[in-house]
Residue, then its C-alpha position, 0 to 999 in steps of 0.5 A: x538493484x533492488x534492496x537487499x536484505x542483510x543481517x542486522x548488526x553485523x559488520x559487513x566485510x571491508x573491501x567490497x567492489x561494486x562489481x561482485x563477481x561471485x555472485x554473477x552466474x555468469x563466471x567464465x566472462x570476464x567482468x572486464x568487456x571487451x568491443x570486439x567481443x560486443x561488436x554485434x551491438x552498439x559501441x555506447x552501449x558496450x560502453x555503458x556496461x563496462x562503465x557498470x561493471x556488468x558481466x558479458x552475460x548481463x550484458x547479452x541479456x540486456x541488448x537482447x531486452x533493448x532490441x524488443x523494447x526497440x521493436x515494441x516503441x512507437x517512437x523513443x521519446x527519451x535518449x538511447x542512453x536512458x533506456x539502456x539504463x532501464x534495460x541494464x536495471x531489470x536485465x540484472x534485477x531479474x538475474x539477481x547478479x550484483x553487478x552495480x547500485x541504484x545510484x550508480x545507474x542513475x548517475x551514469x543516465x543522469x536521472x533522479x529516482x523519480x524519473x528512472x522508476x517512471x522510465x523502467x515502468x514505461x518499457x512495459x508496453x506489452x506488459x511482459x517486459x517487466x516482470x514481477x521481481x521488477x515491479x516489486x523491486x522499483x516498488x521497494x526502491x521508490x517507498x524507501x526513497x520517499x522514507x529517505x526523503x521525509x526523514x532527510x527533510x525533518x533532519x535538516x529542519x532540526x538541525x537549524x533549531x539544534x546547531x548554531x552558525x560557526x565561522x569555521x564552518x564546522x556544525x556542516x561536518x559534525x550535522x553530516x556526521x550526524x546523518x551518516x550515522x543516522x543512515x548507518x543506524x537505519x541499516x544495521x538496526x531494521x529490517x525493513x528499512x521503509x518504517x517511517x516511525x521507527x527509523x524517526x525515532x532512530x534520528x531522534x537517538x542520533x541527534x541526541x548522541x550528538x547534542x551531548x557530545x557537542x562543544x556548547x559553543x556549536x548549539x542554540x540556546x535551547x538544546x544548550x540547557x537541555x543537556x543535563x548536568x550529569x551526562x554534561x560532556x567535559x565530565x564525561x570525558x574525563x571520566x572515560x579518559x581515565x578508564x580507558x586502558x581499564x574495562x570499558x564503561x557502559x554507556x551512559x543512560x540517555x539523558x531524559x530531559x534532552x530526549x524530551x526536549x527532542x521528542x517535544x520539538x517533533x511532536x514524538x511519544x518520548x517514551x517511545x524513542x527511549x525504548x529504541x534507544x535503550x533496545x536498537x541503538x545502545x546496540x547499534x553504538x555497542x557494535x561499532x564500539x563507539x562508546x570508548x570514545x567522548x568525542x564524535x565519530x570520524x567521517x571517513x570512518x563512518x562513510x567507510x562502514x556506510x559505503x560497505x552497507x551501501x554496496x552490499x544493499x546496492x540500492x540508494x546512497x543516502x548520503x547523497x541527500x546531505x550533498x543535494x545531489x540531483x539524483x535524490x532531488x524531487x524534481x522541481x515544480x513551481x509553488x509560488x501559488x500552490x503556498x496559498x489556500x484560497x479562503x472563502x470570500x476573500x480577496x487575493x492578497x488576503x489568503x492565508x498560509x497553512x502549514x504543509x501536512x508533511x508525512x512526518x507530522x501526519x504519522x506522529x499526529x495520528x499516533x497521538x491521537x491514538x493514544x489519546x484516546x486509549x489513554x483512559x482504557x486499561x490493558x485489564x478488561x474494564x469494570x463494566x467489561x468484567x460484568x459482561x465477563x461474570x455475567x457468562x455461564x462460563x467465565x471467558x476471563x482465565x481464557x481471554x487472558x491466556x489467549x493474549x498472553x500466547x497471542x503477544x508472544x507470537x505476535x512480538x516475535x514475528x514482528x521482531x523478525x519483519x521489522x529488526x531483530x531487537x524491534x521485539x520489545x517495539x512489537x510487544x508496545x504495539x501488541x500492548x496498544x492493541x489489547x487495550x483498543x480490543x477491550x475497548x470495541x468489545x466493551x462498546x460491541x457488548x453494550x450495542x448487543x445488549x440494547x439490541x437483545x435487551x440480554x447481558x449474558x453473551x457466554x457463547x460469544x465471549x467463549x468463542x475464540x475465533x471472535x476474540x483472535x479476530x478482534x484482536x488481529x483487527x485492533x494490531x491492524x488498527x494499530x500498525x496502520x496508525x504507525x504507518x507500518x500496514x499498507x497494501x503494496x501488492x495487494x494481498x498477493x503473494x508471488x511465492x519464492x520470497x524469503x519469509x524472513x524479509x517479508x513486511x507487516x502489510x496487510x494480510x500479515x496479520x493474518x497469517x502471524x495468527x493463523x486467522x482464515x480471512x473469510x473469519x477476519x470479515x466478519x468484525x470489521x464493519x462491528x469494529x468500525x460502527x464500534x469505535x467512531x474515533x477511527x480517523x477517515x484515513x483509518x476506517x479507509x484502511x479497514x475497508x481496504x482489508x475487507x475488498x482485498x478478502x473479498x476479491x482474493x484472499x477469502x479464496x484462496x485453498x482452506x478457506x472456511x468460505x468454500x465449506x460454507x458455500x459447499x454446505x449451502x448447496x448440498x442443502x438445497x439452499x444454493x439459490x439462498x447464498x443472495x437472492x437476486x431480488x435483493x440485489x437493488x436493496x440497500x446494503x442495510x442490515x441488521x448483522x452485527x459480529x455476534x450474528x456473524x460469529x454464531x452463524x447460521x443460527x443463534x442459539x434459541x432463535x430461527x434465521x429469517x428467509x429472505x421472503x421475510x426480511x427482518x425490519x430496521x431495529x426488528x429483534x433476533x427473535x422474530x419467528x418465521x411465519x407459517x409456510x405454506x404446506x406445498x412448499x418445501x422448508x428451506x435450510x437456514x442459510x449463513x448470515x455470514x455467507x449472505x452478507x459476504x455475497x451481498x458485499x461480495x456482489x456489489x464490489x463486483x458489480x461496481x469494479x464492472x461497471x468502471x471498466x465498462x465504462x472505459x471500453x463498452x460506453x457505446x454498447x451500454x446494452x451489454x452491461x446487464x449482460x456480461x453482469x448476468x454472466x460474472x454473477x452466474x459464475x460467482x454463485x454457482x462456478x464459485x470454485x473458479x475463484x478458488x486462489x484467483x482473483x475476482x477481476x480475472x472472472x471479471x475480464x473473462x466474462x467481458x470478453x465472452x460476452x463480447x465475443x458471442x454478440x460479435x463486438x469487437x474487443x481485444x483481450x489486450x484492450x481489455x487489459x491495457x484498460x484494466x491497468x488504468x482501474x484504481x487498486x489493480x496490479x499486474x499480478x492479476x492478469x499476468x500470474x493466473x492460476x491454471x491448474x494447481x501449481x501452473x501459473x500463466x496468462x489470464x489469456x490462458x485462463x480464458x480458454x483452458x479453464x473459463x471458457x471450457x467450464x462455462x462454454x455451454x453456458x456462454x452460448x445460450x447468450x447468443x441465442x434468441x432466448x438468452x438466460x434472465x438478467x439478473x438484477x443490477x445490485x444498488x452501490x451505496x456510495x459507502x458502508x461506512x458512511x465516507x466519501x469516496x476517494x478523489x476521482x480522476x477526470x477521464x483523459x487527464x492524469x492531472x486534474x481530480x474531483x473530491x468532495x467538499x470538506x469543511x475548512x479545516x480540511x482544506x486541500x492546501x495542507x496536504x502535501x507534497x505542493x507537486x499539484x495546483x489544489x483548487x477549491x470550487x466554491x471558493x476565491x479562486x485567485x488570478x486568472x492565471x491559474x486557469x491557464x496552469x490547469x490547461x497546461x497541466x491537462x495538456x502536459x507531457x506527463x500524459x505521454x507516461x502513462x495511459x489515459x483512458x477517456x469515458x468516450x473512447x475506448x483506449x489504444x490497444x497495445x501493439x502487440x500482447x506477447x503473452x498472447x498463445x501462440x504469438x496470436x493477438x487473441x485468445x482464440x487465435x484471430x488477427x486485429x486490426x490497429x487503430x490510428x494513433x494520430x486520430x485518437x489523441x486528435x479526438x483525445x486532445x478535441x474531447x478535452x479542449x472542449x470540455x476546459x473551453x466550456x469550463x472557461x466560458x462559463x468561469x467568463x460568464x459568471x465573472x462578468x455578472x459579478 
């Protein structure tokens, strides 16, 4: 089952059985099922549900869910059993009954949680077996495992530096003391239990308990005298044993100098884990009452709380990490070459081995390199900031102040509630981090803006509180990013329903803590960026991220200042000046800074430029408009900020059109144009249809319009099936489309009660002799932000990606985790052997788990598309024909042999002129 959230710090009631029989909706039936009343179903499977302690209605529900997965497989590659399993797993995190653990399915199919969370999502062959409860609930699963597993990993390379060898073996008990605890912390203290930061520095709080109750005997040398005298545990414990009867003693301080042994050893901020000592764990210790005693902990008493935690979450046993269980193993894979990177010009037996860059040591390399560089800025606006502050008509100072001030307490407490109630003080260090790289940027924007203007008084800027609630919602992003605390997991969707109190810190978190438009939140990220050039890759990624997720649906969603922008263009006869279709083949080239933005559409004593008059590289604000000619009509000055959108707008659409064309339409190259026409038509002048949609919902609608009046065979669910494939898409857009307000259903239902009636007329005219202008192809620039794209995937293969040439330091071999071969082009490639590891990884199994789309064909369509209307296969009701299956993977398995032959005969060739 899902995780579930519960109260922290609180001790759960003792007794509790897998089987929670109150909560089962079900409570006529008899948790206890019987064969003769399941007779109508398979005897191991009725096996399987009481060995669960599933209820009779879950137990209905879930064979109900095996026939339709039964009818929809082409075949059953895995065991009856293990499916079972998986329809058992989203029958009752569906239902929401708590009828048994992660764990304790797995062990009854006997997979680990890899393999499980690869099976359950495999069901979806008609994408509507798993829902999207389900898809969350694995994703919840799957990022806590991956956390478990990082920290379980540094715990146990820890302790072979902290504890020594005994002959009677009893560091194993006190290390799997340690661990339990740990886990027990972890639980009680956070609320969101994937915060990798926060629950390391937990550990550390853990072993430091440890180390100071330890007998000295059972330590290493260092951690031996890194216990001070004062916390030494023979005086500890007298003094303790003596006031025993009495009141209770606080607990000792930490003790420093073994903290920052422990924080040293882990490349950790030291003051950092203090703070979670003195704030969450004190606490946690306090509420298990386990300062009374000197000594250790009892296992059986620590396991026993655990195991009430552990039920009550019904997710995964931790404790299994400590015992190897297979249920928690990484599934194994062979790292005898993967150990070495290849160096350049060297021969094999002179490679050399680079440390893994493990999750851990990336997350604790990045925050001190965040706060190395804010080391010299101040949590006070700058000397140099001050001036820009005076130098105002009106002094920003007294407001910027007083807006932090309000700003942190808003931000603190939200965080508080997000991470763990007592993670408050945690959230005012990252506000307090975040102030000081918000006057950082500003200071460099400032500076920027005044050698731009050659001016120094930015009083309408500087007293623009958008700007500055934007900026500082940028630097926090900025920050929880670092700590690994932002991320994307649902892509900025938000299905409804969720308790606002479990929700994480993703991205649009931010915003919504500050009550921040995203469409105002654009508008400082790319100045932000060209502002802080110290912004790791992965960093500015993360921006850039943020900023296509406001374009594609946030910006969009009802409130949005974007659509009274877009409204006042339009009623002011400057419709056709959102983007001009001539600019579209220009580069993504401007002069637009945040200032520009900000005070959009005019700055106060200057004209904007139409864009018959674009303004020149490095050109002034002040350039004035050249004299129109009397028969034309003046134009309204358009927004810098809406052009900008639409331009960034245009390219992100063109560009996410194009790899999908590429996927389906390679033979019909001549409707790319078109069905582009069509999309940007709807986002200038249907804009309301984005209005709480998606960008690729328009964008899947217009491909299939096109395709339908220019009589091209392509199935909505071809369509789908093939967006699935596309790099950042989640199934919420093609499966939660809005259709009226309040109404939600398929994109499909979309298509014909809201796209095709709005732009039915319009869609014709593309059949007719005298079809509407092409609009111009927008130029895709490889990145604003001048980084290289992500590592692309070679079509046909789930295996094998390209990136770009990094320098040495950035060798692919210190990336981990070593579950892929790493191959440098240009380097010592090794033993030929390696060339037939990369065959067989193109030609693996792993291909049967998901579907691969190859740029010469279009992909298989999927058997039947239950969401359809009416049963139908199509949108409009019509009857398709299947492709073979043999035949496509025959031509699938042809097209990559002999790409990997050619490879090789080439690789052969150039060996032998050597």
């Amino acid at each position: 089952m899902p995780p579930k959230k519960r109260n922290s710090g609180t001790t759960q009631t003792k007794g509790l059985k897998p089987a929670a029989e109150n909560s089962s909706p079900d409570k006529k039936d008899s948790p206890e099922l019987s064969l003769k009343k399941h007779r109508d179903k398979d005897v191991e499977f009725v096996t399987l549900c009481k060995s669960l302690h599933v209820t009779g209605l879950v137990c209905d529900r879930a064979w109900t869910l095996w026939k339709t997965v039964q009818e929809s497989l082409d075949e059953v590659p895995d065991s009856q059993t293990r499916l079972w399993g998986a329809c058992l797993f989203v029958t009752v995190t569906d239902m929401d009954v708590a009828c048994f653990t992660f764990t304790q399915v797995l062990k009854a199919v006997n997979l680990n949680v890899k393999q499980f969370t690869a099976l359950v999502r495999k069901l979806d062959v008609n994408l509507d077996t798993i829902s999207t409860k389900v898809n969350s609930a694995l994703s919840r699963l799957e990022k806590k495992y991956d956390v478990t597993l990082a920290l379980y990993q540094r715990f146990e390379k820890s302790c072979k530096k902290i504890f020594a060898l005994v002959s009677d073996g009893k560091e194993r008990e006190t290390i799997r003391s340690c661990w339990t605890m740990f886990l027990l912390a972890k639980g009680r203290v956070l609320q969101m239990e994937d915060d990798l930061v926060i629950s390391f520095q937990l550990l550390l709080c853990t072993l430091e308990l440890f180390i100071k109750r330890c007998p000295p005997d059972l330590l290493q040398p260092l951690y031996k005298s890194s216990i001070s005298k004062v916390q030494n545990p023979p005086t500890r414990t007298s003094r303790r044993n003596q006031s025993k009867v009495k009141s209770r003693p606080p607990e000792p301080e930490v003790d420093v100098q073994l903290l920052e042994t422990l924080s040293k050893e882990n490349g950790c901020n030291a003051d950092e884990v203090k703070n979670v000592y003195q704030t969450s764990f004190s606490a946690f210790l306090d509420s298990l009452d386990l300062s009374r005693s000197p000594d250790f902990p009892q296992v059986n008493e620590l396991d026993q709380q655990y195991e009430e935690n552990y039920l009550k979450s019904r997710d995964i046993d931790g404790r299994l990490f400590f015992d190897g269980d297979e249920t928690v193993l990484v599934p194994k894979v062979e790292i005898s070459q993967e150990e070495r990177t290849p160096k350049k010009n060297l021969p094999d037996e002179e490679t050399i081995l680079i440390p893994p860059q493990t999750p851990i040591r990336a997350a604790m390399t990045s925050i001190q390199q965040l706060r190395g560089e804010l080391i010299s800025t101040g949590d006070q606006p700058s000397t140099n900031l001050d001036k820009y502050f005076k130098n105002c008509t009106v002094d920003p100072t007294q407001d910027v102040l007083k807006r932090l001030e309000t700003l942190e307490q808003t931000f603190s407490q939200r965080f508080g509630q997000a991470v763990g109630p007592r993670c408050v003080i945690l959230g005012k260090q990252r506000f307090t981090l975040g102030v000081r790289l918000y006057y950082k940027v500003m200071e460099e924007m400032l500076k920027s803006e005044e050698k731009r203007l050659s001016v120094q008084n930015f009083s309408k800027l500087l007293n623009d509180s958008t700007f500055h609630t934007s900026l500082m919602a940028c630097a926090l992003e900025v920050v929880m990013a670092t700590y690994g605390e932002s991320s994307f997991k649902t892509g900025g969707y938000n299905p409804g329903g969720d308790d606002p109190a479990e929700a994480d810190v993703c991205f649009p978190w931010i915003l919504d803590v500050f009550r921040l438009s995203a469409f105002d939140f654009y508008k400082v990220i790319e100045s932000f960026i060209k502002a802080e050039p110290t912004l790791s890759k992965d960093i500015v990624k993360h921006l850039e991220t943020c900023e296509n997720l406001i374009m594609e649906r946030i910006a969009w969603r009802t409130g949005s200042p974007l659509f009274e922008l877009l409204k006042q263009e339009h009623e002011g006869g400057a419709a056709e000046q959102v983007e001009t279709p001539a600019s579209f083949n220009q580069p993504l080239q401007h002069n637009h800074t945040a200032a520009d933005l900000y005070l959009s559409p005019v700055r106060p004593g200057h004209r904007v430029l139409p864009p018959e008059f674009p303004a020149t590289p490095g050109s002034p604000a002040t350039s004035q408009v050249p004299t129109q000619a009397a028969s034309q009509t003046p134009r309204h000055p358009k927004s810098n900020s809406l052009s900008l959108f639409y331009k960034k707008l245009y390219r992100l659409a063109y560009s996410r059109l194009k790899i999908l064309c590429s996927y389906l339409l390679s033979s019909h190259s001549e409707l790319e144009p078109i069905i582009w026409t069509l999309f940007q038509h709807t986002l200038q002048h249907e804009y309301e249809l984005m209005r709480d949609r998606h960008l690729d919902q328009l964008m899947m609608s217009a491909m299939y319009a096109i395709c339908k009046v220019k009589s091209v065979d392509l199935r909505f669910k071809t369509i789908v099936t093939a967006y699935k494939n596309m790099p950042n898409t989640n199934q919420e857009t093609f499966k939660h489309v809005l259709i009226t307000e309040g109404h939600y259903d398929s994109i499909i239902v979309f298509y014909n009660q809201v796209f095709m009636q709005k732009l039915k007329t319009n869609i014709l005219q593309y059949a007719s002799t005298r079809p509407p202008t092409l609009s111009p192809i927008p130029q895709i620039p490889r990145s604003p932000y001048k980084f290289p794209n992500s590592p692309l995937r070679v079509p046909g293969s789930n295996n094998v990606y390209i990136s770009p040439l990094k320098s040495p330091r950035m060798s692919p071999g210190i990336m981990t985790p070593r579950s892929r071969m790493l191959v440098s082009i240009g380097e010592s490639f090794g033993l030929s052997s390696r060339f037939q590891k990369i065959n067989q990884m193109v030609n693996s199994s792993e291909r049967s788990f998901k579907r691969t789309l190859d740029l010469g064909s279009s992909p298989k369509p999927l058997k039947r598309l239950r969401f359809d209307m009416d049963g139908q296969d199509e949108a409009d009701g019509s009857k398709s024909g299947g492709d073979s299956t043999l035949i496509q993977k025959l031509a699938e398995m042809s097209s990559t042999r002999s790409r990997m032959q050619e490879q090789k005969m080439k690789e052969d060739a150039e060996a032998k002129k050597e």
